[in-house]
N, C-alpha and C positions, 0 to 999 in steps of 0.2 A: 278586309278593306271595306270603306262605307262610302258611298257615292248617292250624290244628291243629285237628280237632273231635272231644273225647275224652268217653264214657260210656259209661254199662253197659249190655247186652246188648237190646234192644229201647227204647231211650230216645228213638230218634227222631232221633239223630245223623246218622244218614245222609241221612235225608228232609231234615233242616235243610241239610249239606253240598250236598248236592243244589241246591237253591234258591237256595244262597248263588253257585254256579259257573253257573244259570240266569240269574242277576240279571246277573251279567257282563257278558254279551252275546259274549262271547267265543266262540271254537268247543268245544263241550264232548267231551272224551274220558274214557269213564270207566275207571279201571286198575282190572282185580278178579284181586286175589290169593287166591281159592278155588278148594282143589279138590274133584272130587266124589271123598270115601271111601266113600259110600254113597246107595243110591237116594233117600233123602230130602233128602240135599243138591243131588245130582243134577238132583231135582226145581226147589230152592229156586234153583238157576243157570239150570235154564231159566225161570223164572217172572222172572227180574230181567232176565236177558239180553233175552227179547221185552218187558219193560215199557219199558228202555232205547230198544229199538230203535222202540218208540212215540213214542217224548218227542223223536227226535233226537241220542242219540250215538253215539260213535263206540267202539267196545267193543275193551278191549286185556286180551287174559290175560298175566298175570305173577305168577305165584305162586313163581318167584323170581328171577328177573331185574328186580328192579324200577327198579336204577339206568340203565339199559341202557335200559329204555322209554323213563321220564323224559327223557335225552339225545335219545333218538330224537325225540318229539312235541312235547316242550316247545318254544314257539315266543314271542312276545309277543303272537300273535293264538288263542293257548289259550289255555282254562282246564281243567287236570288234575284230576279227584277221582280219587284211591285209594283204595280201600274194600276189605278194612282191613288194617292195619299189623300187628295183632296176628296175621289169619290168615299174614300173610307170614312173620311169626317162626315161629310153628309150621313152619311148610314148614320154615324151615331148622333149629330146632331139633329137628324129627325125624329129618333126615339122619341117618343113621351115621356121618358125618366132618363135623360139627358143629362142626368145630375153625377155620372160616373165617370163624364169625358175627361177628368184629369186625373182621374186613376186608370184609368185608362192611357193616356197619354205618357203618364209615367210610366207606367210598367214597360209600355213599348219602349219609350226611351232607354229605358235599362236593359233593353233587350236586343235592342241595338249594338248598346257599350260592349254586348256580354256574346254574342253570336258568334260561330267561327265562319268562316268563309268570304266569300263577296258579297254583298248585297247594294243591291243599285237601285234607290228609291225613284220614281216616277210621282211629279206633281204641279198642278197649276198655282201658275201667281199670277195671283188673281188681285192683290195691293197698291196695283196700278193704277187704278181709276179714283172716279169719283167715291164718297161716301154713302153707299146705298142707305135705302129710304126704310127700310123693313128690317125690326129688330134681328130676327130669326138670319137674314143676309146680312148685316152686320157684323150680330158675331159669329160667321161664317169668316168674314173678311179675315176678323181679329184673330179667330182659334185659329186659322190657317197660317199667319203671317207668324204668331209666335210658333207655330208648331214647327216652320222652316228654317226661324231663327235656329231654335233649340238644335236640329238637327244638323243643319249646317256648321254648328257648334263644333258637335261630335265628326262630323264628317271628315273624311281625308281629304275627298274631291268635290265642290259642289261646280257645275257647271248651267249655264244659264244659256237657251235655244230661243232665238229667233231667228225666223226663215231659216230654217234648218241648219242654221251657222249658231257652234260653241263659242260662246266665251265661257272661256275657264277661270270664274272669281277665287276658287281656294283649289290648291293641288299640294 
């Protein structure tokens, strides 16, 4: 099963994705695609890191390796959250050879179609606003917005979080 859980920036996505991958019963691994560029992030990885490590998972960094993990852990007796999609793009769209993001993009995709178990993607929509001003944010906007099309595609469930209230667009 593929579940998409997409909103803005403290909507409560996560905590929902979360719960939904608890309810499973499954074995839970959680994928975090951040890095620390600064001590307050820093902070904010070790504060999730030991809250996970309370609850019972199983903690995998990949802030860009993502397809590679998923291969690796996805099993039928998992459930994956990856939390979030959108940090994962930044990693790669900050590269300096940035020129691999749709082979990139694809493979995950296909590795998506191809995975056995749960997996509950975590991600910002960020397509809401205005048109930013700065090439590089741009096509942050665009890679993002097609990357959740695409997904959502595949998806069995995608669900959409503000103030910590689902709506359910595809079930």
């Amino acid at each position: 099963m593929l579940e998409l859980y997409l909103g803005g920036a403290r909507s409560g996505k996560s905590r929902l994705a979360e719960q939904r991958v608890c309810a499973s019963k499954l074995q839970r691994i959680y994928v975090a695609t951040a890095t620390a560029g600064d001590s307050e992030m820093a902070a904010r990885i070790e504060h999730h890191q030991q809250q996970r490590e309370a609850d019972d998972w199983r903690t995998v960094e990949a802030p860009e390796e993502l397809s590679a993990v998923i291969r690796q852990y996805a099993t039928p007796q998992t459930a994956i959250l990856v939390d979030c999609l959108t940090l994962w793009l930044s990693n790669w769209l900050a590269k300096e050879d940035d020129d691999n993001w749709q082979q990139v993009k694809g493979q995950f995709l296909h590795t998506l179609q191809t995975a056995p178990g749960h997996l509950v993607l975590v991600s910002n929509e960020v397509g809401q606003g205005i048109v930013p001003l700065g090439s590089l944010t741009r096509r942050f906007v665009d890679e993002s917005g097609r990357l959740h099309q695409d997904i959502a595609a595949l998806a069995d469930r995608v669900v959409f979080v503000t103030a910590g209230l689902e709506q359910v667009l595809k079930n």
